[in-house]
CHARMM internal coordinates of N, CA and C (Angstrom, degrees):
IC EDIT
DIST 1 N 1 CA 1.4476
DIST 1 CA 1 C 1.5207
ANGL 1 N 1 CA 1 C 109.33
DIST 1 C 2 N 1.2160
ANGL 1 CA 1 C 2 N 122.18
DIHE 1 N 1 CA 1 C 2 N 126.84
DIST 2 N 2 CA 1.0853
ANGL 1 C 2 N 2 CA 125.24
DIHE 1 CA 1 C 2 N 2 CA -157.48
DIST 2 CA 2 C 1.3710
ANGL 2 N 2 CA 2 C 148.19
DIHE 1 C 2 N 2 CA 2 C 36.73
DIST 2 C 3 N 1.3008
ANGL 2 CA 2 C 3 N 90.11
DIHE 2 N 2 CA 2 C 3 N 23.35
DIST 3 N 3 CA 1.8179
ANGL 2 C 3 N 3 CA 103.94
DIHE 2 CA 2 C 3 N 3 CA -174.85
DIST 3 CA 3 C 1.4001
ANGL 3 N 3 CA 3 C 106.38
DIHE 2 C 3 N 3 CA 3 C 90.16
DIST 3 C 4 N 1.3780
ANGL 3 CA 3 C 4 N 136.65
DIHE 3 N 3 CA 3 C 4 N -31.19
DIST 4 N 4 CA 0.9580
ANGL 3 C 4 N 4 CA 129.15
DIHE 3 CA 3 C 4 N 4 CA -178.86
DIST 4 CA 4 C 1.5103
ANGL 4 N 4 CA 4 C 140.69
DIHE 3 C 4 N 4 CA 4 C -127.78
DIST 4 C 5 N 1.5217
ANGL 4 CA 4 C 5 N 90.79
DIHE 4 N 4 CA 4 C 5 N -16.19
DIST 5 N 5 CA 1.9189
ANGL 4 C 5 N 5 CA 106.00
DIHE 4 CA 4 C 5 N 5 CA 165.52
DIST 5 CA 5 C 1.6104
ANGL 5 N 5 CA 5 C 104.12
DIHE 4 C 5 N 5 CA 5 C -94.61
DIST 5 C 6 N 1.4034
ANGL 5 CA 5 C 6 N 111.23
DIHE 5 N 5 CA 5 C 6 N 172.05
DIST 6 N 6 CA 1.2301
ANGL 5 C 6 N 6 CA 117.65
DIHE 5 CA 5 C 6 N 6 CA 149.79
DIST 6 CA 6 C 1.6210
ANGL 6 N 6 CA 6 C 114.14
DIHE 5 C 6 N 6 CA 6 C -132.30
DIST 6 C 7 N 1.5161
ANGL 6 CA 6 C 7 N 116.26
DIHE 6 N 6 CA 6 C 7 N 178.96
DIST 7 N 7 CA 1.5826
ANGL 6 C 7 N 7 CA 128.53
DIHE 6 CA 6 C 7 N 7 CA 171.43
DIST 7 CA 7 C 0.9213
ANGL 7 N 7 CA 7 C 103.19
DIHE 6 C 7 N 7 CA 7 C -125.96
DIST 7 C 8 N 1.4663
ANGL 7 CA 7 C 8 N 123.91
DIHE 7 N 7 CA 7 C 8 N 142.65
DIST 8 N 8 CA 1.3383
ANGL 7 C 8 N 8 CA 131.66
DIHE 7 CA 7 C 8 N 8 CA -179.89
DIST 8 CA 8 C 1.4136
ANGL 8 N 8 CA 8 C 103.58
DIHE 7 C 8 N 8 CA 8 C -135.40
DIST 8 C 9 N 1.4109
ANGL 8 CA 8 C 9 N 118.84
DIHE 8 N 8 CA 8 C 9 N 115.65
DIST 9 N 9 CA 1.5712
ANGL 8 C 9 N 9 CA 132.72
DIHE 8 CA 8 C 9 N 9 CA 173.49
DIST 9 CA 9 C 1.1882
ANGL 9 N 9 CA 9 C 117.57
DIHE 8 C 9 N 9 CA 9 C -97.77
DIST 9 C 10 N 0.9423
ANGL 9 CA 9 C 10 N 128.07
DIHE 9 N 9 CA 9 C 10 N 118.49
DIST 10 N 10 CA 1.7934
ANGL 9 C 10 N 10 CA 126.95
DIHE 9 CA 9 C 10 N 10 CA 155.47
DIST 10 CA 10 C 1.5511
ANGL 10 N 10 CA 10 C 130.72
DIHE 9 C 10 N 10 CA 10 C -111.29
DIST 10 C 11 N 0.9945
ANGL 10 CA 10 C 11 N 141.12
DIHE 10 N 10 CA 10 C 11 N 143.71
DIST 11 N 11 CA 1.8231
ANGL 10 C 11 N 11 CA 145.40
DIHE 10 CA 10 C 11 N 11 CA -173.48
DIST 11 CA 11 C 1.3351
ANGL 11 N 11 CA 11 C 128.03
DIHE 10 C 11 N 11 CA 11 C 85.90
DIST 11 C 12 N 1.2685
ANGL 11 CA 11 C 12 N 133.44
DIHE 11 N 11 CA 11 C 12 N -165.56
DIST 12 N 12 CA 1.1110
ANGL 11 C 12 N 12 CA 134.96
DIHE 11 CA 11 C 12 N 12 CA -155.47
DIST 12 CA 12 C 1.5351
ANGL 12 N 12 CA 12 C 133.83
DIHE 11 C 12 N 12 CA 12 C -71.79
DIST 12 C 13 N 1.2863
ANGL 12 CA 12 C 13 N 122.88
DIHE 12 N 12 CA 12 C 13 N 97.14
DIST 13 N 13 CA 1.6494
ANGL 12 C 13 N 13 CA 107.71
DIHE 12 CA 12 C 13 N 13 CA 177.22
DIST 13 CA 13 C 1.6987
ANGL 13 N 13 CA 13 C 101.80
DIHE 12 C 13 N 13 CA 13 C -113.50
DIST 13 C 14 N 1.1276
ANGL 13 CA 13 C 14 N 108.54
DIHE 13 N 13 CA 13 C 14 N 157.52
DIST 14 N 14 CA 1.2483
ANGL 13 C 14 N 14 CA 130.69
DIHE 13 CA 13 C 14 N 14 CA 161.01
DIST 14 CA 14 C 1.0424
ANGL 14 N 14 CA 14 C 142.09
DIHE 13 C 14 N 14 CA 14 C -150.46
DIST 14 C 15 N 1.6494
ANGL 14 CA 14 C 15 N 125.90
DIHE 14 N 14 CA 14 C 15 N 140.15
DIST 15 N 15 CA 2.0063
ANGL 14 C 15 N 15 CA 127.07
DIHE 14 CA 14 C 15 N 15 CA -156.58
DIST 15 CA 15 C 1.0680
ANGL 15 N 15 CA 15 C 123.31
DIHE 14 C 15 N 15 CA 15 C -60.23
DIST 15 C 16 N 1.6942
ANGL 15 CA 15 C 16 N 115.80
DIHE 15 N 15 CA 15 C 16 N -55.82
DIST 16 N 16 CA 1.5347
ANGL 15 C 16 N 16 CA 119.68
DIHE 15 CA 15 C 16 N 16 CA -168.35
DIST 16 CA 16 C 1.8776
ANGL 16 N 16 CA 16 C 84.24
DIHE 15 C 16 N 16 CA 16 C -148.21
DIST 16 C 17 N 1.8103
ANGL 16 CA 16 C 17 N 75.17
DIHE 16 N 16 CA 16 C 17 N 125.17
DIST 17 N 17 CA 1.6456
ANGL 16 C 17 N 17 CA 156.04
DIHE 16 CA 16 C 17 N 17 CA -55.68
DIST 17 CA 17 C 1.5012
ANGL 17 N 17 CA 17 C 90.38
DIHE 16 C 17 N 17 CA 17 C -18.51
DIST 17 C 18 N 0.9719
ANGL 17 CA 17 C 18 N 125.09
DIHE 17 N 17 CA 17 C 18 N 162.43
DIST 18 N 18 CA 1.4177
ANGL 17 C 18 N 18 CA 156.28
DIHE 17 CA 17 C 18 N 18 CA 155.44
DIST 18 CA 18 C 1.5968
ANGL 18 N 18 CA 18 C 114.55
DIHE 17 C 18 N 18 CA 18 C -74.56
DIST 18 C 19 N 1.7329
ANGL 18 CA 18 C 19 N 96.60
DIHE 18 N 18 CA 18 C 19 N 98.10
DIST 19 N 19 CA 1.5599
ANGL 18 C 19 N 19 CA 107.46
DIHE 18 CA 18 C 19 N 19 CA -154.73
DIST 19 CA 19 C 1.9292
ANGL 19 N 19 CA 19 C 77.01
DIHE 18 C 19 N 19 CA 19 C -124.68
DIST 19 C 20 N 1.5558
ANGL 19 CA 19 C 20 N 111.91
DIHE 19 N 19 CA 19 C 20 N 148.76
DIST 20 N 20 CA 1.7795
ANGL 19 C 20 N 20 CA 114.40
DIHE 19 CA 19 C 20 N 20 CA 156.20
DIST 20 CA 20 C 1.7136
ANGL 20 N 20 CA 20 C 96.41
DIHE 19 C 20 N 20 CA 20 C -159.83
DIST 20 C 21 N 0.8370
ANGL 20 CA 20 C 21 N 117.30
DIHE 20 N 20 CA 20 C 21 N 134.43
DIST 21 N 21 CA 1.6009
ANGL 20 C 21 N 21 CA 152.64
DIHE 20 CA 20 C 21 N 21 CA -166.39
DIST 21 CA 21 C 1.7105
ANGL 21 N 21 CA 21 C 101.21
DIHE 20 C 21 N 21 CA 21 C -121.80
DIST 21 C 22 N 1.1503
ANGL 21 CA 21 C 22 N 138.14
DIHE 21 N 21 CA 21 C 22 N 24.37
DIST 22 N 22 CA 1.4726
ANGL 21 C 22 N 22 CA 134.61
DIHE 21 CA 21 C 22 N 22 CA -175.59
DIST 22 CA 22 C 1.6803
ANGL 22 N 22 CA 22 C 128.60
DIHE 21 C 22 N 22 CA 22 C -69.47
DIST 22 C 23 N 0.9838
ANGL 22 CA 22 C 23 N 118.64
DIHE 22 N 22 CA 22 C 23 N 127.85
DIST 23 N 23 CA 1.7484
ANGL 22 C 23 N 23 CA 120.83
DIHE 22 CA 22 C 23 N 23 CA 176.38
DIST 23 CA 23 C 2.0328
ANGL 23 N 23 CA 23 C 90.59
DIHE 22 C 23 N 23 CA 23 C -76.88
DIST 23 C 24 N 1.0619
ANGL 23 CA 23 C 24 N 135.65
DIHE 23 N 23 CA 23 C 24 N 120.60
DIST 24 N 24 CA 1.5099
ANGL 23 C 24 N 24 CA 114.05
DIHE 23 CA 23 C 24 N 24 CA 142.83
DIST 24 CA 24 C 1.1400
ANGL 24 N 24 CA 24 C 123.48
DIHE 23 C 24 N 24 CA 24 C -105.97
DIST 24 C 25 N 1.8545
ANGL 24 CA 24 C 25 N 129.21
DIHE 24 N 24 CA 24 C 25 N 179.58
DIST 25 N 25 CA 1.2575
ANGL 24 C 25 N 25 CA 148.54
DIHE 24 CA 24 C 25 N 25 CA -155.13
DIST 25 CA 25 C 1.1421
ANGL 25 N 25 CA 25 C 115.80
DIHE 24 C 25 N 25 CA 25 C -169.90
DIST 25 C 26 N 1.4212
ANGL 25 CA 25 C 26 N 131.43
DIHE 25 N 25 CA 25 C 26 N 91.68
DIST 26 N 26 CA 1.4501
ANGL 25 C 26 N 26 CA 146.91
DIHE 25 CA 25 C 26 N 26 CA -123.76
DIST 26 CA 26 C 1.5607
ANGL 26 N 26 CA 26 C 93.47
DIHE 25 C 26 N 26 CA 26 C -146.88
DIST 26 C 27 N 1.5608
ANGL 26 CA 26 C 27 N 115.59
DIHE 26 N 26 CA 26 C 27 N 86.68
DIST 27 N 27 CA 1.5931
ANGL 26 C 27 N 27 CA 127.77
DIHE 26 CA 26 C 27 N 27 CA -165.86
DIST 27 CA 27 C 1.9460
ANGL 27 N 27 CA 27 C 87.16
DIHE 26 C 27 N 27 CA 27 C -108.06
DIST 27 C 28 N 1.5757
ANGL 27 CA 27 C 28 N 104.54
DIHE 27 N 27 CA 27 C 28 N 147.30
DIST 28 N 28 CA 1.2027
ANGL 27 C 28 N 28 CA 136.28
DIHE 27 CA 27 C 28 N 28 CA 164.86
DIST 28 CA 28 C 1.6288
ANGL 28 N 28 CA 28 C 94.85
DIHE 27 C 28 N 28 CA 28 C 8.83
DIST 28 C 29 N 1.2040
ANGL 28 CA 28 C 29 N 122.93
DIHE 28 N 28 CA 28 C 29 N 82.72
DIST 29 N 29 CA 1.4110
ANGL 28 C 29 N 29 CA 146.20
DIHE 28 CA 28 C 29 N 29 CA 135.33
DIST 29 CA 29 C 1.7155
ANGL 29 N 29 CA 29 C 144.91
DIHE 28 C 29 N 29 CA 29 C -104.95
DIST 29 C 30 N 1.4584
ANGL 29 CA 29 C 30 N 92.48
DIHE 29 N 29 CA 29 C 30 N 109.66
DIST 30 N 30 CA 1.3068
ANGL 29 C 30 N 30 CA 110.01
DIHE 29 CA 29 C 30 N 30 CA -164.03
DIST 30 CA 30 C 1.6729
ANGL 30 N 30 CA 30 C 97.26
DIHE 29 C 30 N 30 CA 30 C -57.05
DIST 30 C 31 N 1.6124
ANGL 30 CA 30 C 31 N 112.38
DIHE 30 N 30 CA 30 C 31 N 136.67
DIST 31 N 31 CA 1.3344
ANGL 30 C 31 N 31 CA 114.20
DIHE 30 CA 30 C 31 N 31 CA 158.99
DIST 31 CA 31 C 1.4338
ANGL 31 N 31 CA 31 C 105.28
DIHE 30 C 31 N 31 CA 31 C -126.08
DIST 31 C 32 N 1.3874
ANGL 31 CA 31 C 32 N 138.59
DIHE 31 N 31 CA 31 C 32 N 38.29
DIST 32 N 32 CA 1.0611
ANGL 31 C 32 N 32 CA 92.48
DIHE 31 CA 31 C 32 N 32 CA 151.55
DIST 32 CA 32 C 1.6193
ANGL 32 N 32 CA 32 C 132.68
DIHE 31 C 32 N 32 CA 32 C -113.70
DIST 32 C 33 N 1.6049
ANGL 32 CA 32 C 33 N 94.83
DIHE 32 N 32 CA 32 C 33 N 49.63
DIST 33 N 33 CA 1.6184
ANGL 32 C 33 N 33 CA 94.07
DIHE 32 CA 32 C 33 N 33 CA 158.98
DIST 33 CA 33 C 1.2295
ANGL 33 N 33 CA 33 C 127.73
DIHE 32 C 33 N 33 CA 33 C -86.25
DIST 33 C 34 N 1.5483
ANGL 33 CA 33 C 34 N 102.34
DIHE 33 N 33 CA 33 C 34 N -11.11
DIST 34 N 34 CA 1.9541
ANGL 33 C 34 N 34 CA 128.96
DIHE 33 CA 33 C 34 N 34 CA 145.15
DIST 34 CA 34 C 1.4021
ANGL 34 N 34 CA 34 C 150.44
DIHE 33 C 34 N 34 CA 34 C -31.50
DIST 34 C 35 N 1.5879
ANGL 34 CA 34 C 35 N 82.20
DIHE 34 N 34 CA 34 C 35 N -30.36
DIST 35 N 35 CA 1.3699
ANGL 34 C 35 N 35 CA 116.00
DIHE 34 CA 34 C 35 N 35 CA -178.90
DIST 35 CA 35 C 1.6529
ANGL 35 N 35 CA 35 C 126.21
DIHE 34 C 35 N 35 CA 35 C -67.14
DIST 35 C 36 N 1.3601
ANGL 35 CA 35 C 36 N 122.34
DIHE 35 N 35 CA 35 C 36 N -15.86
DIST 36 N 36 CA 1.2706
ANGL 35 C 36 N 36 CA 143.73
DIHE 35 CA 35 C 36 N 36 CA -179.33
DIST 36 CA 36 C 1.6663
ANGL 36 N 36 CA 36 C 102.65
DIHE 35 C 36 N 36 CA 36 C -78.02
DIST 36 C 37 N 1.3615
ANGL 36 CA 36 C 37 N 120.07
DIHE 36 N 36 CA 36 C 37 N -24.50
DIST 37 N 37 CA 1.8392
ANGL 36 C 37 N 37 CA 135.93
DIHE 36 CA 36 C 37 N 37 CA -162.67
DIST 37 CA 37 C 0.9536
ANGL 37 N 37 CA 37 C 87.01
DIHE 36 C 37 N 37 CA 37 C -91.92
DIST 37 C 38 N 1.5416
ANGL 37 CA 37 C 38 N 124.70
DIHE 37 N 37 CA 37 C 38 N -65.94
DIST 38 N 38 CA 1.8053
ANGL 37 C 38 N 38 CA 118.77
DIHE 37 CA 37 C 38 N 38 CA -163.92
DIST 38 CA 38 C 1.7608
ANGL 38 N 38 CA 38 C 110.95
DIHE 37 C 38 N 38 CA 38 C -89.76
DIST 38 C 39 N 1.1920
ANGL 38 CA 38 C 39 N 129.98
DIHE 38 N 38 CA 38 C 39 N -2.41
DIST 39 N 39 CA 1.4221
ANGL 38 C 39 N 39 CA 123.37
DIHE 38 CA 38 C 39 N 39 CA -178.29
DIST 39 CA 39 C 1.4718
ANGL 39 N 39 CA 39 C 103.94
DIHE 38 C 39 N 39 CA 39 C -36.77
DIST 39 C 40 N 1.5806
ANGL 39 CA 39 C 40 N 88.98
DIHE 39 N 39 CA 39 C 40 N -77.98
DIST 40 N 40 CA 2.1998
ANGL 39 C 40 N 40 CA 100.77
DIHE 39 CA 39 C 40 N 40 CA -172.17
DIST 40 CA 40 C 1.0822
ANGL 40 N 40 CA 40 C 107.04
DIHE 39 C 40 N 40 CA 40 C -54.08
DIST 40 C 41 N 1.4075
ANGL 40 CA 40 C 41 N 146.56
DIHE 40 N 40 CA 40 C 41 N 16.98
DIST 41 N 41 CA 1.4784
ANGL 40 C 41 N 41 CA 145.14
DIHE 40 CA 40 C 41 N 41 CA -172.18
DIST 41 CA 41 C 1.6899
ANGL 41 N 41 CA 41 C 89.51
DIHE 40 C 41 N 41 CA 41 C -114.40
DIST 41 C 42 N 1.1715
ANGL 41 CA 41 C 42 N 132.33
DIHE 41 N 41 CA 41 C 42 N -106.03
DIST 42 N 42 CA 1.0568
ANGL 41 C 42 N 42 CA 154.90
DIHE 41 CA 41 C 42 N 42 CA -156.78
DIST 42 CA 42 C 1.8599
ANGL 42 N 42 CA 42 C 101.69
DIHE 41 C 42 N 42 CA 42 C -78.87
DIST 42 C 43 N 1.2696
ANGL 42 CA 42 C 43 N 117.99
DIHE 42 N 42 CA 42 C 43 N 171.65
DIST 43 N 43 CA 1.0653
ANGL 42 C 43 N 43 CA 127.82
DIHE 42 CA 42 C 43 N 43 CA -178.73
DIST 43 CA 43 C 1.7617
ANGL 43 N 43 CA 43 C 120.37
DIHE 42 C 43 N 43 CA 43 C -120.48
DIST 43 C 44 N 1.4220
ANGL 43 CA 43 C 44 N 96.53
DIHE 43 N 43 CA 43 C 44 N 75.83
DIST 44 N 44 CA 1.7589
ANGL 43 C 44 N 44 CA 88.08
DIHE 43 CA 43 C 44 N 44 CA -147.23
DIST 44 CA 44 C 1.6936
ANGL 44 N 44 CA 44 C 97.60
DIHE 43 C 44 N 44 CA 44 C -144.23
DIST 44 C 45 N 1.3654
ANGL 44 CA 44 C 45 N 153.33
DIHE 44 N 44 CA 44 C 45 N 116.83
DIST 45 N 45 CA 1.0460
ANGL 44 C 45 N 45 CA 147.38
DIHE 44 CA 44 C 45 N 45 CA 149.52
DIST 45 CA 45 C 1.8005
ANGL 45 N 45 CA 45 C 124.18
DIHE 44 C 45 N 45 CA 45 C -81.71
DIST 45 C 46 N 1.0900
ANGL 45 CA 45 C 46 N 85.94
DIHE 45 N 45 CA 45 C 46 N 123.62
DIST 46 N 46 CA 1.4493
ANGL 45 C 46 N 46 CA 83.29
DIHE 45 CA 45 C 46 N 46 CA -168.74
DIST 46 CA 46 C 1.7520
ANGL 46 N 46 CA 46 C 106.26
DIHE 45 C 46 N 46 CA 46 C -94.21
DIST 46 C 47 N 1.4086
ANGL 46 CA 46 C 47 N 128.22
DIHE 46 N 46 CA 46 C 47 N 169.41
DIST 47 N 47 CA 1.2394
ANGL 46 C 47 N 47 CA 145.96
DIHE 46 CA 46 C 47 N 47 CA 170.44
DIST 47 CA 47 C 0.9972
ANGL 47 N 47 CA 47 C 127.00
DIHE 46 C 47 N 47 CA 47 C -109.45
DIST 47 C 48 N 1.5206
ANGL 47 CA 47 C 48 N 114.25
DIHE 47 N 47 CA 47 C 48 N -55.50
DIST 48 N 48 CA 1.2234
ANGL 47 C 48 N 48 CA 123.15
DIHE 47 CA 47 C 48 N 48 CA -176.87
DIST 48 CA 48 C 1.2464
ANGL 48 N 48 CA 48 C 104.23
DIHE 47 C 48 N 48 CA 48 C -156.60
DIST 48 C 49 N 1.4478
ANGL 48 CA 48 C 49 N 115.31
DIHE 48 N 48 CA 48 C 49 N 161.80
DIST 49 N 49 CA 1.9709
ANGL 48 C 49 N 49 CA 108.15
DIHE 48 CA 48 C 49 N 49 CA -162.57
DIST 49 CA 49 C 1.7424
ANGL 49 N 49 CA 49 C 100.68
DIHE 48 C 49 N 49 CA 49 C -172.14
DIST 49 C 50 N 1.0219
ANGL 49 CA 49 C 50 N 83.39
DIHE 49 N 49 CA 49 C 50 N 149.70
DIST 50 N 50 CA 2.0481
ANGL 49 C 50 N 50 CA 92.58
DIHE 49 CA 49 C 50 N 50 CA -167.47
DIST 50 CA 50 C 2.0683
ANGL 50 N 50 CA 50 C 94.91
DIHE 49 C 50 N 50 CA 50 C -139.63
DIST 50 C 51 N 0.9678
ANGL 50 CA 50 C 51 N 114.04
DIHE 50 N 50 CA 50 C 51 N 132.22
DIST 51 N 51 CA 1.5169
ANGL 50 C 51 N 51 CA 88.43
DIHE 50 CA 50 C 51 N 51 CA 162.40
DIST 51 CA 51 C 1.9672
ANGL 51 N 51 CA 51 C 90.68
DIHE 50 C 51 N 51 CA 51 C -142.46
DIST 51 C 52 N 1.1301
ANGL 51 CA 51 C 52 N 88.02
DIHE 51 N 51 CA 51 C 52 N 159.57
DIST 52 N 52 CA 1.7302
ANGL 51 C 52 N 52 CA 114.03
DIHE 51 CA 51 C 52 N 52 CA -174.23
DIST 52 CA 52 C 1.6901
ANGL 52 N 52 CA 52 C 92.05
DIHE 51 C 52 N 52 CA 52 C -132.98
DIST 52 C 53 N 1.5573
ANGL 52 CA 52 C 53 N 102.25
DIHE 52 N 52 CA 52 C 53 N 142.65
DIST 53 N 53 CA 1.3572
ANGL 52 C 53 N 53 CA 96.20
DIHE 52 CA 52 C 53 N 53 CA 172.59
DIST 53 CA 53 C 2.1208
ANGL 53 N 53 CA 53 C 89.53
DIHE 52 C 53 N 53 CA 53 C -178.59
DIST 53 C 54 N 1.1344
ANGL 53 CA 53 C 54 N 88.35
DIHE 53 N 53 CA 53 C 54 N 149.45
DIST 54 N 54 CA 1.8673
ANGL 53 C 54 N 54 CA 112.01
DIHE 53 CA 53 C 54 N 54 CA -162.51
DIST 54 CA 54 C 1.7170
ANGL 54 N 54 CA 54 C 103.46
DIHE 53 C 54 N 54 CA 54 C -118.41
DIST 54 C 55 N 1.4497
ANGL 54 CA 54 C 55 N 123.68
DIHE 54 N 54 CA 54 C 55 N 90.34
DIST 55 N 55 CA 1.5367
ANGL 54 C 55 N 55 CA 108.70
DIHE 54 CA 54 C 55 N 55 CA 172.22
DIST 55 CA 55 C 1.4188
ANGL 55 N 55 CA 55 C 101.69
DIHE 54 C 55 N 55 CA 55 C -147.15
DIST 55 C 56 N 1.4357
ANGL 55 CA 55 C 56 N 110.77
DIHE 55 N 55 CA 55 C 56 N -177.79
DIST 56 N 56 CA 1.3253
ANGL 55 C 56 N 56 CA 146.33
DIHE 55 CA 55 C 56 N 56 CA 152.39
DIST 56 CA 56 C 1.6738
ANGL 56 N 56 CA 56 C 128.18
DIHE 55 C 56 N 56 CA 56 C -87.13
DIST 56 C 57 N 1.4482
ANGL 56 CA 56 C 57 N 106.52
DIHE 56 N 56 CA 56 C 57 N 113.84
DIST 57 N 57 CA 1.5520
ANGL 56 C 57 N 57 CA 116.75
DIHE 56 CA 56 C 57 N 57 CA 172.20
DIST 57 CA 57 C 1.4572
ANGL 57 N 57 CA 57 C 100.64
DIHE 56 C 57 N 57 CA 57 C -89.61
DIST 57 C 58 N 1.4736
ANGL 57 CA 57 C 58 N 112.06
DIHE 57 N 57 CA 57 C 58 N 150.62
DIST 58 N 58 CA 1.1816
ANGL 57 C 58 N 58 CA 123.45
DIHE 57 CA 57 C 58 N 58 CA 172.85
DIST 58 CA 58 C 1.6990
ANGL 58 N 58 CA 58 C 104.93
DIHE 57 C 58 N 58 CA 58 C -145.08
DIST 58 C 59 N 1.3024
ANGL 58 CA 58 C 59 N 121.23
DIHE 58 N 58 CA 58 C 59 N 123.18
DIST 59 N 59 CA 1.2795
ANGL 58 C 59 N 59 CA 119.64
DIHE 58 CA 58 C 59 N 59 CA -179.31
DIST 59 CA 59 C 1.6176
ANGL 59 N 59 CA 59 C 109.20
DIHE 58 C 59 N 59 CA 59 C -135.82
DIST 59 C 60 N 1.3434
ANGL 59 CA 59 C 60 N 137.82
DIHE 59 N 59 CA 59 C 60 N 154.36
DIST 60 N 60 CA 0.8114
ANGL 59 C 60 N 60 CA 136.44
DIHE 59 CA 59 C 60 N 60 CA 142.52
DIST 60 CA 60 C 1.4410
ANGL 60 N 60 CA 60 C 120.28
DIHE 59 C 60 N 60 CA 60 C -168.48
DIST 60 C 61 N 1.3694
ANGL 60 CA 60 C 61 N 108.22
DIHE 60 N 60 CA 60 C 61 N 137.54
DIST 61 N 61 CA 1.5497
ANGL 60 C 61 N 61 CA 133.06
DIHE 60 CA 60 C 61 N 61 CA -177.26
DIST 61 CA 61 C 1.6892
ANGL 61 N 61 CA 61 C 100.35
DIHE 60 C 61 N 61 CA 61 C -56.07
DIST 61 C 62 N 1.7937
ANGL 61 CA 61 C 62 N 104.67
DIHE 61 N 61 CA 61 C 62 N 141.41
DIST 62 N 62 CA 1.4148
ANGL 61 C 62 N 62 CA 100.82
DIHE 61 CA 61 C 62 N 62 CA 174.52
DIST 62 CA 62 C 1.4856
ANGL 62 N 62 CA 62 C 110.08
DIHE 61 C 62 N 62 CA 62 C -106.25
DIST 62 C 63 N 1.5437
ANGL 62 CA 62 C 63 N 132.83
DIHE 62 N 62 CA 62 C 63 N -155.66
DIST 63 N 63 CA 1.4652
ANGL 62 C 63 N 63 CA 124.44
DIHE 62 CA 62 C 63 N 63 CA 165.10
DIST 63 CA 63 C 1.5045
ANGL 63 N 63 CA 63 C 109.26
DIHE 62 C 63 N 63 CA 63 C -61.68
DIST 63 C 64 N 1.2589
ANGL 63 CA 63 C 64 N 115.19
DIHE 63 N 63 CA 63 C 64 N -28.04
DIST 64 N 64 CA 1.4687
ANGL 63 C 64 N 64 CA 128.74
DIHE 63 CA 63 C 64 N 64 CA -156.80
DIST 64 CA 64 C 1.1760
ANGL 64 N 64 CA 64 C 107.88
DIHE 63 C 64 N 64 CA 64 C -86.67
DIST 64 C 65 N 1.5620
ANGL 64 CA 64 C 65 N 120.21
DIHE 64 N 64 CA 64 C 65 N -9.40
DIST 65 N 65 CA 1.4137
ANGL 64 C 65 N 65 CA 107.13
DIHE 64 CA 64 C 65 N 65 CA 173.06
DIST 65 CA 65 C 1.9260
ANGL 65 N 65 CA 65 C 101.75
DIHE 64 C 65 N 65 CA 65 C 113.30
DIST 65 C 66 N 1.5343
ANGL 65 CA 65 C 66 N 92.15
DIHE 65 N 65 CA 65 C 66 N -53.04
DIST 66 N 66 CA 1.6919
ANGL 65 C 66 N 66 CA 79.60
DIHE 65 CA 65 C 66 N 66 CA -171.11
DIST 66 CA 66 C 1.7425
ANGL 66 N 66 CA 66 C 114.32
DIHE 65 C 66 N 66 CA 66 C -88.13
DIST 66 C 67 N 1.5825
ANGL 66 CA 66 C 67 N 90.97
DIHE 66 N 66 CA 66 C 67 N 167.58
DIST 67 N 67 CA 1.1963
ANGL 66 C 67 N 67 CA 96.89
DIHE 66 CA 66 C 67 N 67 CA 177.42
DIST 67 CA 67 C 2.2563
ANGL 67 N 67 CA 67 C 123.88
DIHE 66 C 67 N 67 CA 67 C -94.74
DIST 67 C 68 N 1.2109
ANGL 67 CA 67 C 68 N 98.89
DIHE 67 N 67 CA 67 C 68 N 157.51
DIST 68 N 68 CA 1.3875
ANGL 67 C 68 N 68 CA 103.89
DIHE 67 CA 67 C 68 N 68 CA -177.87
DIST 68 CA 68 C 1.6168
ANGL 68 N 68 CA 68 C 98.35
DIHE 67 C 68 N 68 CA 68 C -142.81
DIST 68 C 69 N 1.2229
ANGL 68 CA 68 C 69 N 125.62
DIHE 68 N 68 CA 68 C 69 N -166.42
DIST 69 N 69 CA 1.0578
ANGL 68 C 69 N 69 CA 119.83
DIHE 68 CA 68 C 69 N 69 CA -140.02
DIST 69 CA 69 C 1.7883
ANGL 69 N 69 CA 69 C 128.62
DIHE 68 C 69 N 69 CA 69 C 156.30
DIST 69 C 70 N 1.2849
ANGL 69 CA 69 C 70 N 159.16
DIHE 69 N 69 CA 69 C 70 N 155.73
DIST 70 N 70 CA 1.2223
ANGL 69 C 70 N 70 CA 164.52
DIHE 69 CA 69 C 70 N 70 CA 129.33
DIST 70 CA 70 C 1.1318
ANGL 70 N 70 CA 70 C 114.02
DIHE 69 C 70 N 70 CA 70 C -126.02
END
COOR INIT
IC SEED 1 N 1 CA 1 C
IC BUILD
């Protein structure tokens, strides 16, 4: 990702319904080509930006179509 981070996914996704169970691993990724999304939100110019970050996705499709999730 961007030449210089990577993502690392591991475990379960699936299409229909649209089910993902994922561990991620989110090493030295530049966001601030991001920075254009949060400007009008927050009051913050950024320079330079790295983010690292360690979680769990949880998704899953209901009868109804939408998704929920933790």
């Amino acid at each position: 990702m961007n030449n210089t981070g990577s993502l690392q996914a591991s475990g379960n996704l699936g299409i229909s319904p649209l089910r993902a169970d994922l561990d991620l691993d989110l090493k030295a990724v530049d966001v601030l080509p991001l920075q254009a999304y949060f400007t009008e939100q927050i009051n913050l110019l950024l320079t330079r930006t790295e983010a690292n970050a360690k979680g769990r996705l949880y998704l899953e499709q209901g009868a109804d179509g939408k998704l929920g999730g933790g």
